[in-house]
VOBA-1610 file (N, C-alpha, C; in pm, whole numbers, padded with zeros to 5 digits, always signed):
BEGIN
Unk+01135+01884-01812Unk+01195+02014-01840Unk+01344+02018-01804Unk+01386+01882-01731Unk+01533+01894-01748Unk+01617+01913-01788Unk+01592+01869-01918Unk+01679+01876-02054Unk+01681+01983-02055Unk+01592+02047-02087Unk+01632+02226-02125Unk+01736+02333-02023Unk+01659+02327-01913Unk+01762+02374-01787Unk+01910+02293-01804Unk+01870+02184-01821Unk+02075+02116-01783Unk+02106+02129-01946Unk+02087+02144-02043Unk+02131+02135-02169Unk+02140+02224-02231Unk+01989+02288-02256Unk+01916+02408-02329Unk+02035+02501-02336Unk+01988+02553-02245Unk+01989+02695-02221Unk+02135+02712-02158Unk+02199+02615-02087Unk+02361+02669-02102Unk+02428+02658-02250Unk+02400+02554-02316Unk+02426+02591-02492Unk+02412+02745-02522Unk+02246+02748-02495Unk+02251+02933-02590Unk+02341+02998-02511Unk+02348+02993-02348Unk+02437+03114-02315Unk+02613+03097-02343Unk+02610+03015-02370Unk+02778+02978-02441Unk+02759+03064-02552Unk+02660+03019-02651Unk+02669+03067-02771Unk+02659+03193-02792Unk+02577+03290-02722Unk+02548+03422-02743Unk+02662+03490-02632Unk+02731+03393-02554Unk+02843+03501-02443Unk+02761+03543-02361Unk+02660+03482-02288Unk+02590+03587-02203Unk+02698+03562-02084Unk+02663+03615-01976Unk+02752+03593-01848Unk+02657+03648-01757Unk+02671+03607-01604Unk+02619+03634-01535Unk+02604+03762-01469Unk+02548+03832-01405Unk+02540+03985-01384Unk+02525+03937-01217Unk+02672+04038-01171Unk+02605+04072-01067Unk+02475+04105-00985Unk+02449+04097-00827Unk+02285+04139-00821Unk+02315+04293-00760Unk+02440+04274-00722Unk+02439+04510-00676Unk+02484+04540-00754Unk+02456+04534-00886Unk+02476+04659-00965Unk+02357+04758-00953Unk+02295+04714-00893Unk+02157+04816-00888Unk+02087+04820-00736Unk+02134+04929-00684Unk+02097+04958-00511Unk+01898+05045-00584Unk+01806+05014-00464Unk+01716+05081-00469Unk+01680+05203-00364Unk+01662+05291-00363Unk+01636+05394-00279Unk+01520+05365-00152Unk+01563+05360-00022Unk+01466+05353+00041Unk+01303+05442+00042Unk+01341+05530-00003Unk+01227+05684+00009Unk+01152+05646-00126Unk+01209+05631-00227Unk+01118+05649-00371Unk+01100+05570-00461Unk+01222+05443-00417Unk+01211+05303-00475Unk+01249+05300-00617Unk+01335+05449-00627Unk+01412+05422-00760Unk+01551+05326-00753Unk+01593+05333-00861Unk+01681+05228-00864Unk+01821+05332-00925Unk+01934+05292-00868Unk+02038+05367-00887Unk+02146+05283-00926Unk+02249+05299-01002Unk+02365+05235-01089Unk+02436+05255-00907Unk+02516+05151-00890Unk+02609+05125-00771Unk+02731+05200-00785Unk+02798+05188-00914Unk+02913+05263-00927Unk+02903+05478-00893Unk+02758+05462-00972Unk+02719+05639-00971Unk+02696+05639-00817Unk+02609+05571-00735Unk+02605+05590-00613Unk+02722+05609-00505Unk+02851+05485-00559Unk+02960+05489-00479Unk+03052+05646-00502Unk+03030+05722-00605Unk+03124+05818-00639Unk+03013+05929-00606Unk+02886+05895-00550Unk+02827+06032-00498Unk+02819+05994-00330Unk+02947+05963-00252Unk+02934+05891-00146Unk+02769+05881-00078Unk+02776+05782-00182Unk+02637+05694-00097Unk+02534+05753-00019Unk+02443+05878-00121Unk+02365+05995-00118Unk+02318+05937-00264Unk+02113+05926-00264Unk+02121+05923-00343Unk+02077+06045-00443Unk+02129+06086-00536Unk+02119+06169-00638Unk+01965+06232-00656Unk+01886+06178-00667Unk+01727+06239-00678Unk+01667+06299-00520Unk+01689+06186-00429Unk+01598+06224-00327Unk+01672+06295-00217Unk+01819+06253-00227Unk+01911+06314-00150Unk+01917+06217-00027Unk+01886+06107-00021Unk+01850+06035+00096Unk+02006+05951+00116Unk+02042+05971+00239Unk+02195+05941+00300Unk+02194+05779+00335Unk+02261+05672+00224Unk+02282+05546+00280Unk+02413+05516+00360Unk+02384+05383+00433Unk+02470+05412+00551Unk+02641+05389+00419Unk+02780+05420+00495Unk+02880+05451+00375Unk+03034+05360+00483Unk+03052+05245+00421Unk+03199+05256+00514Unk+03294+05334+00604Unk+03336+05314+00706Unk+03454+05377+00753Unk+03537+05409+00690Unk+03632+05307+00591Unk+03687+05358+00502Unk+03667+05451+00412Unk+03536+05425+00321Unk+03531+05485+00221Unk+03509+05660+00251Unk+03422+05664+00365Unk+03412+05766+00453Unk+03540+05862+00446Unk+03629+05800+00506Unk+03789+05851+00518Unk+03831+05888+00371Unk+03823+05840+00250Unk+03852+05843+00145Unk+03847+05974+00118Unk+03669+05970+00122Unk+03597+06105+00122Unk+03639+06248+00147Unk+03690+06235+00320Unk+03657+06286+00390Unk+03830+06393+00401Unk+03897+06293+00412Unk+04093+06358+00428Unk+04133+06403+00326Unk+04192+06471+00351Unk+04320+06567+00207Unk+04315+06486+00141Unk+04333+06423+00001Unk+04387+06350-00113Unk+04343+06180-00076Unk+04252+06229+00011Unk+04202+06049+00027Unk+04326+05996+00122Unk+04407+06060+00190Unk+04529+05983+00244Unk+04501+05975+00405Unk+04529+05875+00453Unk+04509+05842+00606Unk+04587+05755+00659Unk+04634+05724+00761Unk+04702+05622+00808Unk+04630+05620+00971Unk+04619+05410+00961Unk+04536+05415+01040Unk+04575+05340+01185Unk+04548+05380+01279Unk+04556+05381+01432Unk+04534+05221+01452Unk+04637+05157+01500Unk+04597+05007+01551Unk+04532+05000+01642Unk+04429+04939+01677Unk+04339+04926+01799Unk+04381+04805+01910Unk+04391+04857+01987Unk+04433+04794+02128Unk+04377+04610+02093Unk+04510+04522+02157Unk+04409+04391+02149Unk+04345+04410+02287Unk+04268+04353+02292Unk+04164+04276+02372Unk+04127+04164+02425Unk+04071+04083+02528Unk+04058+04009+02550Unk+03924+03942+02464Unk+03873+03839+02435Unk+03761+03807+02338Unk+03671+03721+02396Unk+03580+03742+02362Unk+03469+03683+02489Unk+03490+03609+02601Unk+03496+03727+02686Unk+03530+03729+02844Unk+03390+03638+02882Unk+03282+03673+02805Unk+03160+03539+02883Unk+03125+03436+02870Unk+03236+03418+02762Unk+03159+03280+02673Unk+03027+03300+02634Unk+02966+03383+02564Unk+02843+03461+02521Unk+02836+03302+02406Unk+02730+03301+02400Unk+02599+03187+02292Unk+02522+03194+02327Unk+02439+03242+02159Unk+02247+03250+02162Unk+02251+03174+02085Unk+02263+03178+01960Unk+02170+03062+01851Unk+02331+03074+01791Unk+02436+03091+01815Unk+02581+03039+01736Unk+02686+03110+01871Unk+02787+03061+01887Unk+02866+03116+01970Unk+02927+03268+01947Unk+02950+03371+02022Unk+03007+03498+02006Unk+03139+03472+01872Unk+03264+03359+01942Unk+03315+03415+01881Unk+03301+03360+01707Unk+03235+03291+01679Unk+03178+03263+01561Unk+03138+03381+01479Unk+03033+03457+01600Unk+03028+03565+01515Unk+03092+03654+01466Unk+03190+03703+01577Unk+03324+03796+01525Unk+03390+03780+01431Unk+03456+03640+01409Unk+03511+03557+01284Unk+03390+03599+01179Unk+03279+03561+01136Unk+03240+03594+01053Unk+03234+03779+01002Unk+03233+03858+01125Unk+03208+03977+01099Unk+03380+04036+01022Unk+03454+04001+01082Unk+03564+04031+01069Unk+03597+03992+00911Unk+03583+03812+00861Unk+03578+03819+00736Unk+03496+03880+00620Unk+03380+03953+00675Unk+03303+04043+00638Unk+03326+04183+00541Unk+03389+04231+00656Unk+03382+04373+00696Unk+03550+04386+00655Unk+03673+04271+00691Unk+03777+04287+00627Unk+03784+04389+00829Unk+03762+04402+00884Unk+03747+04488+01036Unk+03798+04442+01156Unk+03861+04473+01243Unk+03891+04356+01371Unk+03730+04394+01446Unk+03699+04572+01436Unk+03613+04525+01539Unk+03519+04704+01453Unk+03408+04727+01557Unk+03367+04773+01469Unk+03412+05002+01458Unk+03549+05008+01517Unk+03561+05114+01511Unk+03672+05129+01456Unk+03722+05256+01380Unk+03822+05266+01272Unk+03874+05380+01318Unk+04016+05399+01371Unk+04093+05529+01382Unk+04160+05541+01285Unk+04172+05701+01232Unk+04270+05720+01126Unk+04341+05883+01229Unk+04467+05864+01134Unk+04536+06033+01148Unk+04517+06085+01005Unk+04485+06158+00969Unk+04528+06263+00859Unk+04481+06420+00850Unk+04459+06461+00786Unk+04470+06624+00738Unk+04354+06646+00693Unk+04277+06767+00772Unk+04140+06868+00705Unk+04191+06982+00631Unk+04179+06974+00506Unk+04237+07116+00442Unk+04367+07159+00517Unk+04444+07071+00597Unk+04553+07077+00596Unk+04594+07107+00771Unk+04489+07093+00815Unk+04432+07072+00955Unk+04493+06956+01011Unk+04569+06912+01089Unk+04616+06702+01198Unk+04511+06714+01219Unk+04449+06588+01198Unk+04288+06577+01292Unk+04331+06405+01345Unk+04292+06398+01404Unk+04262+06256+01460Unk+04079+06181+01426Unk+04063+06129+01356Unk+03939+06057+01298Unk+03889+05911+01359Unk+03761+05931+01447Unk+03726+05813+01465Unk+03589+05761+01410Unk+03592+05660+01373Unk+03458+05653+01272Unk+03447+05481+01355Unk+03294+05439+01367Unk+03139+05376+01371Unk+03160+05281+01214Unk+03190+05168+01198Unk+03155+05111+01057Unk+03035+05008+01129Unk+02919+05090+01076Unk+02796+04996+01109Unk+02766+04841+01054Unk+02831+04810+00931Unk+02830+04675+00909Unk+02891+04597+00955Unk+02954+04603+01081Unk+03030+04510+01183Unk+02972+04513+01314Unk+02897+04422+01322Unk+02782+04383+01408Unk+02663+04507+01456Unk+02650+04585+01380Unk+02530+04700+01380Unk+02602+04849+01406Unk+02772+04832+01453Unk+02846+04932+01519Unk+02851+04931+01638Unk+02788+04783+01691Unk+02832+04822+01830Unk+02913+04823+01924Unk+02922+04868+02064Unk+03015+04891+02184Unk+03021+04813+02208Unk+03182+04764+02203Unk+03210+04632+02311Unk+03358+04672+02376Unk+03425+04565+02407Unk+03528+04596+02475Unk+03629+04645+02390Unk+03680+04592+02255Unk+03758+04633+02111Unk+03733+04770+02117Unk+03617+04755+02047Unk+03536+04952+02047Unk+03591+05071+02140Unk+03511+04955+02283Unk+03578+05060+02380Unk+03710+05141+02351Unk+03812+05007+02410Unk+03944+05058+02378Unk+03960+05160+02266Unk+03943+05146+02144Unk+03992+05185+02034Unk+03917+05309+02049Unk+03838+05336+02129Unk+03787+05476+02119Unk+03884+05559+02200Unk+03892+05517+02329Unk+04025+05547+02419Unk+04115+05564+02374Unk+04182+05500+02254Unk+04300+05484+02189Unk+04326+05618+02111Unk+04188+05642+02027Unk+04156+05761+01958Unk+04193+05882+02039Unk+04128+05930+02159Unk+04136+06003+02263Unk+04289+06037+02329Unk+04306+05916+02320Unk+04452+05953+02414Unk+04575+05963+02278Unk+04552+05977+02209Unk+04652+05979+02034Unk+04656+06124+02041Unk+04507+06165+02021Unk+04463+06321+01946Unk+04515+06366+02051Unk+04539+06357+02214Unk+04577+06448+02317Unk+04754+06435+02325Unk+04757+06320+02269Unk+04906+06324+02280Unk+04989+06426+02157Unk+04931+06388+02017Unk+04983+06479+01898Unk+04947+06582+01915Unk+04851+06673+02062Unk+04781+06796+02001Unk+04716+06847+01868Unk+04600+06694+01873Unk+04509+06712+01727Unk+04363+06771+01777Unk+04302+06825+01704Unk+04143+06776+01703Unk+04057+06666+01709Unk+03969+06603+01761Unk+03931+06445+01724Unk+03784+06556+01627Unk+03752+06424+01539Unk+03613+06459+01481Unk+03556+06282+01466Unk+03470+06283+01523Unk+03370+06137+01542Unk+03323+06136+01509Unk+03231+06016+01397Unk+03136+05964+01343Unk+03085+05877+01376Unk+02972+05873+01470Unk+02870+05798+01552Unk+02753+05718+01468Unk+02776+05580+01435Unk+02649+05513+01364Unk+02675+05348+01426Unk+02560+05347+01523Unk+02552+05261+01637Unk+02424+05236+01654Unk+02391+05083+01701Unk+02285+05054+01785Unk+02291+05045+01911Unk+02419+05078+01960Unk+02432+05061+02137Unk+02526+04953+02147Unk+02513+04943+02267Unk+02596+04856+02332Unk+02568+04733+02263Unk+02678+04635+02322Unk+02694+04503+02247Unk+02655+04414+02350Unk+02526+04349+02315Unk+02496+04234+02438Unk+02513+04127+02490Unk+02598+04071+02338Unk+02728+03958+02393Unk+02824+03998+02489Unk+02847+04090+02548Unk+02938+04158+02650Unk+02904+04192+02753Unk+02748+04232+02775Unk+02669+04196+02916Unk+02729+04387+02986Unk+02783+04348+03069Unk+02775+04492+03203Unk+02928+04533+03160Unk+03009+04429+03091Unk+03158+04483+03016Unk+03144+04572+02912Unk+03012+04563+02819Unk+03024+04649+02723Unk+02964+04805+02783Unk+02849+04813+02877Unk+02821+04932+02985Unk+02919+04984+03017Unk+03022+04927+03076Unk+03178+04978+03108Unk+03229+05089+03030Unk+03209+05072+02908Unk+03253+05145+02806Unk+03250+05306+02777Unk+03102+05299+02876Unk+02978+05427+02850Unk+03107+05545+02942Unk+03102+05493+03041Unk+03182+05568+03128Unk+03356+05536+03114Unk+03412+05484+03067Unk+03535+05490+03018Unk+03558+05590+02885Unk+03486+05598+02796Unk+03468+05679+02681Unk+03477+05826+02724Unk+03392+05856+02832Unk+03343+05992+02903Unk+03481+06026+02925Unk+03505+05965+03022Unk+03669+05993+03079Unk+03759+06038+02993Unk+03780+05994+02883Unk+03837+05984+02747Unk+03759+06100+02665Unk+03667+06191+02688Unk+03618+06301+02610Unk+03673+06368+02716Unk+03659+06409+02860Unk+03703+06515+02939Unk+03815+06532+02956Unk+03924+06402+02939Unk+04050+06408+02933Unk+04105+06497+02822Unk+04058+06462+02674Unk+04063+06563+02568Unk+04023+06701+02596Unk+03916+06739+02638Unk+03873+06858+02695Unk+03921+06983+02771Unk+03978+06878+02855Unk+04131+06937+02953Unk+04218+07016+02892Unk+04283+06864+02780Unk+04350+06936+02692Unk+04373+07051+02631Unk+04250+07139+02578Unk+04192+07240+02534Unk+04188+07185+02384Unk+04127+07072+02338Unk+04139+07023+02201Unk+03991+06989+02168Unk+03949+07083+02069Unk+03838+07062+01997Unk+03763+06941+01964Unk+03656+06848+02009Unk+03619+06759+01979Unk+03470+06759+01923Unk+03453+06745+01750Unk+03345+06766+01666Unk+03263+06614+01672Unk+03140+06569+01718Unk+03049+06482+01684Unk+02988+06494+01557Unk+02998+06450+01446Unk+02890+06389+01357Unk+02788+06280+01362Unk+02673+06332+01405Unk+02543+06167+01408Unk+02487+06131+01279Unk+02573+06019+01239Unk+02438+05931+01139Unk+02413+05843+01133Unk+02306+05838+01049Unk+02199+05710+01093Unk+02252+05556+01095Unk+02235+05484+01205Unk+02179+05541+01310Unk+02198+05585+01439Unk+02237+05647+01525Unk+02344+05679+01638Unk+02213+05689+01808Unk+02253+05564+01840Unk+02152+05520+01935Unk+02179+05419+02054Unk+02097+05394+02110Unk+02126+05314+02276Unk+02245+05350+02391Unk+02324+05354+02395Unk+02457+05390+02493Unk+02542+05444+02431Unk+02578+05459+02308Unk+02679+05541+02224Unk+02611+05680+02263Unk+02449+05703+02224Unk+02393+05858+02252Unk+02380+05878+02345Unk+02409+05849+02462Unk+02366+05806+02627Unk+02535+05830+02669Unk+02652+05857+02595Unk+02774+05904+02642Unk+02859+05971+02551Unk+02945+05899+02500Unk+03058+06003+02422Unk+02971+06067+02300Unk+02914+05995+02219Unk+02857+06106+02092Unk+02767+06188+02135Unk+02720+06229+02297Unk+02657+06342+02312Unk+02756+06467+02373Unk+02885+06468+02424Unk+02976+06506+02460Unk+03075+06582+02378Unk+03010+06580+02236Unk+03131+06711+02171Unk+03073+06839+02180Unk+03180+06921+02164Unk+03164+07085+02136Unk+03054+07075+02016Unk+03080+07085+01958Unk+02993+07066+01838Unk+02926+06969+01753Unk+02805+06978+01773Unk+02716+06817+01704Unk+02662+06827+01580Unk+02685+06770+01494Unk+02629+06798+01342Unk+02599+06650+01317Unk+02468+06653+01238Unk+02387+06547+01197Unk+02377+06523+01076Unk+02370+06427+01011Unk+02329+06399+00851Unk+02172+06368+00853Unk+02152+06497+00732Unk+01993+06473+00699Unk+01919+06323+00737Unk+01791+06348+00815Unk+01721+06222+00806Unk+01761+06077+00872Unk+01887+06128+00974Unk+01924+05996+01065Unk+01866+05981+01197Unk+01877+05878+01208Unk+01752+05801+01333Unk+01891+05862+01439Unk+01825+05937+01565Unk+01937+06009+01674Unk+01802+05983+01792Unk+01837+05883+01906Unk+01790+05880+02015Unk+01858+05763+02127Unk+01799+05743+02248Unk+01833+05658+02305Unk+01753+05471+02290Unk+01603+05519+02338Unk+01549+05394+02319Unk+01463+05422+02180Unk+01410+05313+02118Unk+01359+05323+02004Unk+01187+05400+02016Unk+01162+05428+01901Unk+01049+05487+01868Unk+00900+05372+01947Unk+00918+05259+01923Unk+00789+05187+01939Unk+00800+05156+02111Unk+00884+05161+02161Unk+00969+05152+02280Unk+00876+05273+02383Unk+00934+05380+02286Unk+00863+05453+02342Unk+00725+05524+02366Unk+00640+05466+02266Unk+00512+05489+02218Unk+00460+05388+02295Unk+00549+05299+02346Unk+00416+05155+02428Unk+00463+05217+02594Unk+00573+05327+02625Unk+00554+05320+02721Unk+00500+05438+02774Unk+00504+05548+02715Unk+00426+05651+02722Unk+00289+05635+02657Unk+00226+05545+02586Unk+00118+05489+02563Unk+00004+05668+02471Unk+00150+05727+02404Unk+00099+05817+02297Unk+00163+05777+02164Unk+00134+05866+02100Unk+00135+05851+01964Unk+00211+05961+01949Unk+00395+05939+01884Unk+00488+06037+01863Unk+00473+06115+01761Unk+00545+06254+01788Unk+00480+06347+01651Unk+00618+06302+01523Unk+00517+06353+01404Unk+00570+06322+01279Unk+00758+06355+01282Unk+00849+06249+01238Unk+00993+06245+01206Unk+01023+06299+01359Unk+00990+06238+01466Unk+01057+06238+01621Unk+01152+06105+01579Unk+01282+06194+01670Unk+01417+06150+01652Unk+01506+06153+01558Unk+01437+06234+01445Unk+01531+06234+01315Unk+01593+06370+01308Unk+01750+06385+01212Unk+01830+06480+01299Unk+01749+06585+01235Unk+01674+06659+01215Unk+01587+06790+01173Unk+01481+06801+01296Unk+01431+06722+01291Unk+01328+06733+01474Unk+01405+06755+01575Unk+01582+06742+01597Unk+01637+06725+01713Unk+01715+06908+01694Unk+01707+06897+01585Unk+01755+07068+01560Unk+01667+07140+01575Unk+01547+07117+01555Unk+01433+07239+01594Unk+01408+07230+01722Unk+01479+07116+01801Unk+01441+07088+01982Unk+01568+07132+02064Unk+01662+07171+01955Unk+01822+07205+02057Unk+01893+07091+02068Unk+01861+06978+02009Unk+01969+06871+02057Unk+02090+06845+01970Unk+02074+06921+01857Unk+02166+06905+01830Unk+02268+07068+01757Unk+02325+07124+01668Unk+02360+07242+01637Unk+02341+07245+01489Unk+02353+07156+01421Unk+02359+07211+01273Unk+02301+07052+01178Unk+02224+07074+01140Unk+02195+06947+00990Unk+02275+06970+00877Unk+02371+06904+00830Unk+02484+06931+00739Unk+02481+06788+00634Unk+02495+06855+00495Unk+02467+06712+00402Unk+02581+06636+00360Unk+02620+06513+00373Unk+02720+06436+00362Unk+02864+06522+00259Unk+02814+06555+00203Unk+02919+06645+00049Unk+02968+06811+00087Unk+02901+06827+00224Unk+02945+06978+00301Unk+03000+06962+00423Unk+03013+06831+00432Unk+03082+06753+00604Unk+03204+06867+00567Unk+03302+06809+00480Unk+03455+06838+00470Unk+03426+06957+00526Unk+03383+07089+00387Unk+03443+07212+00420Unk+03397+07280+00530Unk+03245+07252+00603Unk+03183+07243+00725Unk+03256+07230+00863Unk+03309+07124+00838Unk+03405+07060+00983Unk+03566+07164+00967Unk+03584+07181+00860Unk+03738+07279+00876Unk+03731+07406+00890Unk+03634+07414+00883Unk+03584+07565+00899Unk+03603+07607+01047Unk+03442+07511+01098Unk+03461+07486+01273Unk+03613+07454+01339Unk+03677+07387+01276Unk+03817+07361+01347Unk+03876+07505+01338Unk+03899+07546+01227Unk+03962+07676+01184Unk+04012+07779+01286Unk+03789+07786+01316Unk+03766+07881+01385Unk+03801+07866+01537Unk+03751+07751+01610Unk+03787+07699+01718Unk+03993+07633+01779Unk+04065+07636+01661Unk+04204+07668+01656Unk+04219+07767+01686Unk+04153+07859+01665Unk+04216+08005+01619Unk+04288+08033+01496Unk+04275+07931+01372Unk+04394+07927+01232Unk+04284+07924+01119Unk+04260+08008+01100Unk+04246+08205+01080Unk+04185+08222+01171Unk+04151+08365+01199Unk+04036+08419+01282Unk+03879+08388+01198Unk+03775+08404+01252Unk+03652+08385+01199Unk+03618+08487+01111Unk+03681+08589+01057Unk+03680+08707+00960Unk+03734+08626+00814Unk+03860+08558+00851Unk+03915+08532+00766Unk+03874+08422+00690Unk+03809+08292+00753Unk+03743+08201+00704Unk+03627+08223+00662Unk+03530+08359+00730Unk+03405+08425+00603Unk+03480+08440+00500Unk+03573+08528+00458Unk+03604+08624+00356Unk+03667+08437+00259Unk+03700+08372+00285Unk+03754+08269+00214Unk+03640+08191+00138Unk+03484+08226+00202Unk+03382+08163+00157Unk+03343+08186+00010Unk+03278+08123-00108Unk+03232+08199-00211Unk+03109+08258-00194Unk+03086+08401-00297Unk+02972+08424-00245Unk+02845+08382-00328Unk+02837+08286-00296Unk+02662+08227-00278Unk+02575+08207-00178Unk+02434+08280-00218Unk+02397+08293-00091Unk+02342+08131+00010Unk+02351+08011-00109Unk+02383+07938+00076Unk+02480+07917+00142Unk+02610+07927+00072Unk+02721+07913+00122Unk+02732+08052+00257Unk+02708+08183+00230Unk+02706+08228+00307Unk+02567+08258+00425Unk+02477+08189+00351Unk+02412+08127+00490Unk+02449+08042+00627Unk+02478+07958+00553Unk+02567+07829+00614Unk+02696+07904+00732Unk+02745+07976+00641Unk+02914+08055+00736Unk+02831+08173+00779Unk+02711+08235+00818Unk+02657+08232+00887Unk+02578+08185+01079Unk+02535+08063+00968Unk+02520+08001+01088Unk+02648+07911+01154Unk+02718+07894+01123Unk+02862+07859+01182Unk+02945+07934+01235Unk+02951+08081+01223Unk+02970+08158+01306Unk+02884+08193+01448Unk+02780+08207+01411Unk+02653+08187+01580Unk+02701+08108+01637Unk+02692+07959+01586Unk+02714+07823+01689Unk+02872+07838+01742Unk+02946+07893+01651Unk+03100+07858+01706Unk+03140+07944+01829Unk+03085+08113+01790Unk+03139+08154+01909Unk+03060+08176+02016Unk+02940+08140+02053Unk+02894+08076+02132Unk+02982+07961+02240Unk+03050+07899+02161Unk+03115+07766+02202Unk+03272+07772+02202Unk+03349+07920+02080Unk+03477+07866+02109Unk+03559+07902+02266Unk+03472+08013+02328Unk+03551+08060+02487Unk+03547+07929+02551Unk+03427+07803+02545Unk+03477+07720+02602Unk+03607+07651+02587Unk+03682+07619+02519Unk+03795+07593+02463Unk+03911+07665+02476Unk+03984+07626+02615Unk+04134+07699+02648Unk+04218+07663+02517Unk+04328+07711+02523Unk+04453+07691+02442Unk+04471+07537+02529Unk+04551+07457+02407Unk+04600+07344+02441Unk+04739+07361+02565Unk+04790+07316+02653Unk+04867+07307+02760Unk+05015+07320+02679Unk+05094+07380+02730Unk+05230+07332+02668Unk+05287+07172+02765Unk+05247+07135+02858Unk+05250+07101+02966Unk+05179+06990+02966Unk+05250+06814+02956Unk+05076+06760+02952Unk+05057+06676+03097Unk+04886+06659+03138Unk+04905+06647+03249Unk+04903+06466+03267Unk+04915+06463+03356Unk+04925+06245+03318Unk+04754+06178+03312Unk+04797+06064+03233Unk+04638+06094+03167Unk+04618+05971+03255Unk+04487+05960+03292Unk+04399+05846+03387Unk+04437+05719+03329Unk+04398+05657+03412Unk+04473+05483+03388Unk+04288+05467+03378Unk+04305+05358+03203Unk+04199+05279+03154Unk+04217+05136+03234
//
């Protein structure tokens, strides 16, 4: 049958022009196992269209999404020292970084940007989960710090996007470090009197939920993302029950208080400027209803964003004219 394979059949495909086809032109839906065109998926940021089910979406492309006119400019992240342990399991650490990095096009796996919410400075830190799962290491660390101490210096808002497996275990008790350096770096902002919004999606877990992404004013989740500390089977072998139906997903954590609002990837934007708006003080909360259209989910929604906000905005002094010296990392 050689002949045919080495002869055959590259003849006909000369002859007829076939060419080879990519294999992602066609992503499948986890939930319903339909099959979706890649390009329609990428321009419905990576939501799919029938089931509504949220795939995980770049940092970048995220940002695209997410800022005034798609425009951002982005925050260099602190260097670092690179495997402080000489970490090797089955290939050396920094093997892996090198590969992640040519990957992902990423130094490491967190992305600061500056740009504009409806015309809002925000300071943006985003989780790109395809660089080693999103996790915390010493890079991360920093660059989260970096984030923190930017937004307090420009007098911005930060808004975070948490999609993590935890800490990084090539880094041992250095990447733990992080948990409590991060903290420092949310209360320092806090001080400030500067609004800091959490977004959790899937999946936002181990020591990331165990410090800074449980620490904003306001927590908003994307439909159907995995939000806990240790995992589901983790916890079923050690409590030795049987967990109730969608425990840990962000709709179970909203009917339990853990989190404030389930918001769908395509209502992040006007959602999050709203909350800033209101928590600025730029309009008053009268003025950002009356700006709403009236449909009744839209004014459901600015509804419930009014409950959660002023609940929460007295926590939030005016920013200092005055700044105070910020803790040594």
């Amino acid at each position: 049958m050689n002949w045919i394979t080495n002869y055959v059949r590259p003849r006909l495909n000369s002859m007829l022009g076939r060419r080879d086809m990519p294999e992602n032109l066609w992503i499948k839906c986890p939930e319903t196992g339909e099959m979706v065109f890649h390009r329609e998926l990428e321009e419905n940021q990576w939501v799919i269209p029938s089931s509504g089910h949220h795939m995980k979406i770049s940092a970048r492309d995220r940002l695209r999404h997410f800022l005034d006119d798609g425009q951002f400019e982005i925050i260099a992240n602190p260097a670092v020292a690179v495997d402080p342990l000489k970490f090797r399991d089955q290939k050396k650490y920094t093997d892996r970084l090198r590969d992640n990095k040519q990957k992902t096009g990423l130094e490491d796996s967190i992305v600061n940007a500056l740009g504009s919410l409806e015309g809002l400075p925000i300071v943006a830190c985003l989780h790109d989960f395809s660089f080693m799962g999103g996790s915390l290491g010493i890079a991360a660390g920093e660059a989260i710090v970096k984030a923190f101490e930017t937004a307090v210096e420009q007098k911005r808002p930060l808004v975070l996007f948490a999609a993590s497996g935890g800490a990084r275990m090539q880094e041992g008790i250095l990447s733990l470090m992080q948990l409590p350096r991060t903290t420092v770096a949310v209360e320092m902002l806090k001080e400030a009197g500067l609004p800091y919004i959490v977004v959790l999606t899937n999946p936002t877990t181990g020591g990331v939920s165990a410090s800074y992404a449980m620490l904003g004013d306001i927590h908003i989740a994307e439909p159907g993302a995995v939000i806990g500390f240790a995992g589901a089977r983790v916890i079923e072998q050690t409590i030795r029950e049987k967990l109730p139906e969608g425990f840990q997903r962000s709709e179970y954590l909203l009917d339990h208080g853990m989190v404030d609002m389930v918001v769908n990837r395509h209502d992040l934007r006007p959602t999050i400027a709203r909350l800033l708006r209101i928590l600025t003080k730029q309009p008053l909360v009268e003025e950002a209803i009356a700006e709403m259209p009236d449909e009744p989910a839209e004014a459901e929604r600015a509804e419930e964003t009014v409950e959660i906000v002023e609940t929460k905005a007295g926590e939030l002094a005016p920013a200092e004219t005055t700044q105070k010296p910020s803790p040594s990392f």
